[in-house]
DRENDO-1510 file (C-alpha; in Angstrom, 1 decimal, always signed):
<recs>
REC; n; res; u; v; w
REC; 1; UNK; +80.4; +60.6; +94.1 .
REC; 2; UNK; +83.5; +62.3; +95.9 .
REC; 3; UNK; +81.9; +63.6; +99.4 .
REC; 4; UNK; +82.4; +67.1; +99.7 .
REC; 5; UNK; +82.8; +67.9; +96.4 .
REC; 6; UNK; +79.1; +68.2; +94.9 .
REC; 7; UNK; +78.4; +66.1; +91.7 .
REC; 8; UNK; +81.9; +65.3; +91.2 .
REC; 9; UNK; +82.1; +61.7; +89.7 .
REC; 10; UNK; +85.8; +60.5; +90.2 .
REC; 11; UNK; +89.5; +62.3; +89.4 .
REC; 12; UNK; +90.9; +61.6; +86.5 .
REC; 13; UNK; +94.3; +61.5; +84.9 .
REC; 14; UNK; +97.0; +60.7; +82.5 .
REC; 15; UNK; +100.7; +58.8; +83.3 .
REC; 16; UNK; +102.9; +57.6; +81.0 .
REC; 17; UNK; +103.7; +53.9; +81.1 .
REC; 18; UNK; +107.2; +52.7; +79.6 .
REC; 19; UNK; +107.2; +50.9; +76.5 .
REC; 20; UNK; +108.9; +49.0; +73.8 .
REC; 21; UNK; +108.2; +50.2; +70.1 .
REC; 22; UNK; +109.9; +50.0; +66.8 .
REC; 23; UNK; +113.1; +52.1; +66.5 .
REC; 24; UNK; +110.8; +53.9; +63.6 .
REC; 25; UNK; +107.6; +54.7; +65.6 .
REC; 26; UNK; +110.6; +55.9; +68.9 .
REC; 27; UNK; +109.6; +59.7; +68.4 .
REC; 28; UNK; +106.4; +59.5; +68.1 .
REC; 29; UNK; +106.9; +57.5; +71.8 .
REC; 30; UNK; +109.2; +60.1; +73.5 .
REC; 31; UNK; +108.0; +61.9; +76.5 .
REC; 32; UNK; +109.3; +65.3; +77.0 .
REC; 33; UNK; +111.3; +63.7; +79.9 .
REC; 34; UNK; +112.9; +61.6; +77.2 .
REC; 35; UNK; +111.2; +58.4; +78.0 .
REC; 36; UNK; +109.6; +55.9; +75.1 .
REC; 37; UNK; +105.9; +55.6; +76.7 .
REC; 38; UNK; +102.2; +55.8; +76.2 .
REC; 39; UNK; +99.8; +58.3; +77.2 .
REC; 40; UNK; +97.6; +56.5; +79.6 .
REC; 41; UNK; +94.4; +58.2; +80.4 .
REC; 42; UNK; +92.4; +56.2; +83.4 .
REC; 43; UNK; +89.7; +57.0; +86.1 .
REC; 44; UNK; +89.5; +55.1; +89.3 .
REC; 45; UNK; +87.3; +54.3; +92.3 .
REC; 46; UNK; +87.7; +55.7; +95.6 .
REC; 47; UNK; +89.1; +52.4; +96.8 .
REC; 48; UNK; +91.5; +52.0; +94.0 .
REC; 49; UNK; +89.8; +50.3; +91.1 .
REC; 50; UNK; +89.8; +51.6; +88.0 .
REC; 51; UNK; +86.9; +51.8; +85.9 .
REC; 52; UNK; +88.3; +53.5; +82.6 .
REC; 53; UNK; +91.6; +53.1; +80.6 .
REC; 54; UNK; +92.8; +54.2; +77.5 .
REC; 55; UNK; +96.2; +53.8; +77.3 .
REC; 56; UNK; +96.2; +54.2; +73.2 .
REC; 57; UNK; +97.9; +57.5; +72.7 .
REC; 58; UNK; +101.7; +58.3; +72.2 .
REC; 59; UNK; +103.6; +59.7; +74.7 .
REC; 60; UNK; +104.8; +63.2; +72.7 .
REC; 61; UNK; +100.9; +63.9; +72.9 .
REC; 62; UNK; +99.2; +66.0; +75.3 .
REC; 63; UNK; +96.7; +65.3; +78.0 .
REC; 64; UNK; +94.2; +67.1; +76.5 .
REC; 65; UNK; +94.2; +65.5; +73.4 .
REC; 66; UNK; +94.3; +61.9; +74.8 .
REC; 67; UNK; +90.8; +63.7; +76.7 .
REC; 68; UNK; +89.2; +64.9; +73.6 .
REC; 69; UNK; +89.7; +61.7; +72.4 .
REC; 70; UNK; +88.4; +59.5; +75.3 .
REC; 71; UNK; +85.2; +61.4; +75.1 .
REC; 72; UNK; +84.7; +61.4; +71.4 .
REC; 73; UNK; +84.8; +57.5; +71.2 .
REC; 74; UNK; +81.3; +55.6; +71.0 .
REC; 75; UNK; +82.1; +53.8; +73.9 .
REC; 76; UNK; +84.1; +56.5; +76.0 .
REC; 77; UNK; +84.3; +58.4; +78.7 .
REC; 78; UNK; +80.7; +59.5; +79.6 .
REC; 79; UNK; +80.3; +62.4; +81.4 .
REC; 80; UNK; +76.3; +62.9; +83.1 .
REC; 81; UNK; +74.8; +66.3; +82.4 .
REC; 82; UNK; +75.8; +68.5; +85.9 .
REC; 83; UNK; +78.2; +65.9; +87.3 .
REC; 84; UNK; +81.8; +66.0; +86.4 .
REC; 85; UNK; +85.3; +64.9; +86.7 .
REC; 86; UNK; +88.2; +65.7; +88.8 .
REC; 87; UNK; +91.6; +66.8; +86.7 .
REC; 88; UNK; +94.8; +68.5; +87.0 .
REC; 89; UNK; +95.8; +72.0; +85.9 .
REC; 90; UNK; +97.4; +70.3; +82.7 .
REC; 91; UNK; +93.2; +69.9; +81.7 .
REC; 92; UNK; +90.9; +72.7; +81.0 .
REC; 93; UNK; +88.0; +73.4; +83.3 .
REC; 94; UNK; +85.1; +73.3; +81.0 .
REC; 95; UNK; +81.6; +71.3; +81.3 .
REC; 96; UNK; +82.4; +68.4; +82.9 .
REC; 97; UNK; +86.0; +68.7; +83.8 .
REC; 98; UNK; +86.8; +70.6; +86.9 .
REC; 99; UNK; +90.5; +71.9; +87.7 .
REC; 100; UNK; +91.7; +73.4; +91.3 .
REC; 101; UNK; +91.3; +76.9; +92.3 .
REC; 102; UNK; +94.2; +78.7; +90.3 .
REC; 103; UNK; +97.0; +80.5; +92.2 .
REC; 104; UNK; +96.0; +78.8; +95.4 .
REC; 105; UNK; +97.7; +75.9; +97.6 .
REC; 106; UNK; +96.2; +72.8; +96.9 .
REC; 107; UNK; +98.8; +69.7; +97.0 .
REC; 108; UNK; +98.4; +67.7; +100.0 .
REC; 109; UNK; +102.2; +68.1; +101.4 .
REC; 110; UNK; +101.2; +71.6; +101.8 .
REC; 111; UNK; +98.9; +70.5; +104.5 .
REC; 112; UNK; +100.8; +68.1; +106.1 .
REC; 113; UNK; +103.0; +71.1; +107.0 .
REC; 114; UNK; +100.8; +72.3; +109.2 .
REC; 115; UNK; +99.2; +75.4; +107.1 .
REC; 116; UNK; +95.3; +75.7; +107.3 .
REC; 117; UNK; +93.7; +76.9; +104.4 .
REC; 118; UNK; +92.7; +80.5; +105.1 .
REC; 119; UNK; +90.2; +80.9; +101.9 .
REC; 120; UNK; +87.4; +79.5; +100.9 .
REC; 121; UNK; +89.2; +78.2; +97.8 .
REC; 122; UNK; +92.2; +76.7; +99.4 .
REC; 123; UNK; +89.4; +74.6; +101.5 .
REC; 124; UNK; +88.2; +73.5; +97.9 .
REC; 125; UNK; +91.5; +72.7; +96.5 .
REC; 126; UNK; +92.2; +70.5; +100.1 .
REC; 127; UNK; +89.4; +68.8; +99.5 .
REC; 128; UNK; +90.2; +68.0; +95.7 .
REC; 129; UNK; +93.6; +66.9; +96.2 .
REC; 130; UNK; +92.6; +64.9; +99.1 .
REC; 131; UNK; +90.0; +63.2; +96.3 .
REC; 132; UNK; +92.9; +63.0; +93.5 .
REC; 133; UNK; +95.5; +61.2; +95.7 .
REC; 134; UNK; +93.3; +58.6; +95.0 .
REC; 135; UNK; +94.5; +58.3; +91.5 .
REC; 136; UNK; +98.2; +59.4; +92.0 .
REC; 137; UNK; +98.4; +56.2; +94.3 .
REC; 138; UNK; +96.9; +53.9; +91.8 .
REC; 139; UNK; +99.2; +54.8; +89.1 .
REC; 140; UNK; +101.8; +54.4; +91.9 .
REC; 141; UNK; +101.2; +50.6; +92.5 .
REC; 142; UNK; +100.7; +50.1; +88.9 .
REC; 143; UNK; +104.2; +51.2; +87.9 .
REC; 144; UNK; +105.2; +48.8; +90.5 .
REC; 145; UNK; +103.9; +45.7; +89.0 .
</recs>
């Protein structure tokens, strides 16, 4: 569990790792950024591990597709009933996803300016983006491998 955050279970995202595919299967590979990737959905720990990958999809397809999918598979992402998952605004909060507070400050170099959150829901969002740097920094020192 993330402390502060209730039942939330971990944060969870998507990257897109580089790749090498036929010159056929190419578009189906294209990022919107013009890269020829996959669609890597992971969750990790608090100290960096991770504990779920599925780095299956194509890159031209969305994060909340590669989701839908992840948690439609026998043997995916499990969610227990009144916990849930940390994601970015590109999810959907729904049962067992939760985004940040909309139309609010919530990335951490916002804070590191020197601005205190003034609202109850820019508290929140410090304290989720404090608990999803986690997974920024492991994709961060993957793509360095």
């Amino acid at each position: 569990m993330v402390q502060g955050i209730g039942n939330c279970l971990r944060a969870l995202d998507g990257t897109h790792i580089k790749i090498r595919v036929p010159t056929v299967d190419k578009p189906r590979y294209r990022t919107r950024k013009g890269d020829i990737a996959t669609n890597m959905l992971s969750v990790c720990t608090l100290d960096m591990h991770f504990v779920y990958v599925l780095p299956v999809w194509e890159g031209s397809v969305a994060d909340g597709r590669v989701l839908r999918d992840a948690i439609s598979r026998r043997h995916g992402l499990k969610v227990p009933h009144g916990c849930y998952y940390l994601v970015d605004v590109g999810y959907t909060n729904c049962e067992g996803f939760l985004v940040p507070c909309r139309g609010q400050r919530y990335h951490l170099n916002e804070w590191r300016q020197g601005y205190q959150p003034s609202t109850p829901e820019e508290v929140f969002n410090m304290k989720y983006d404090s608990a999803c740097n986690v997974i920024e920094r492991c994709f961060v020192f993957l793509k360095l491998r």
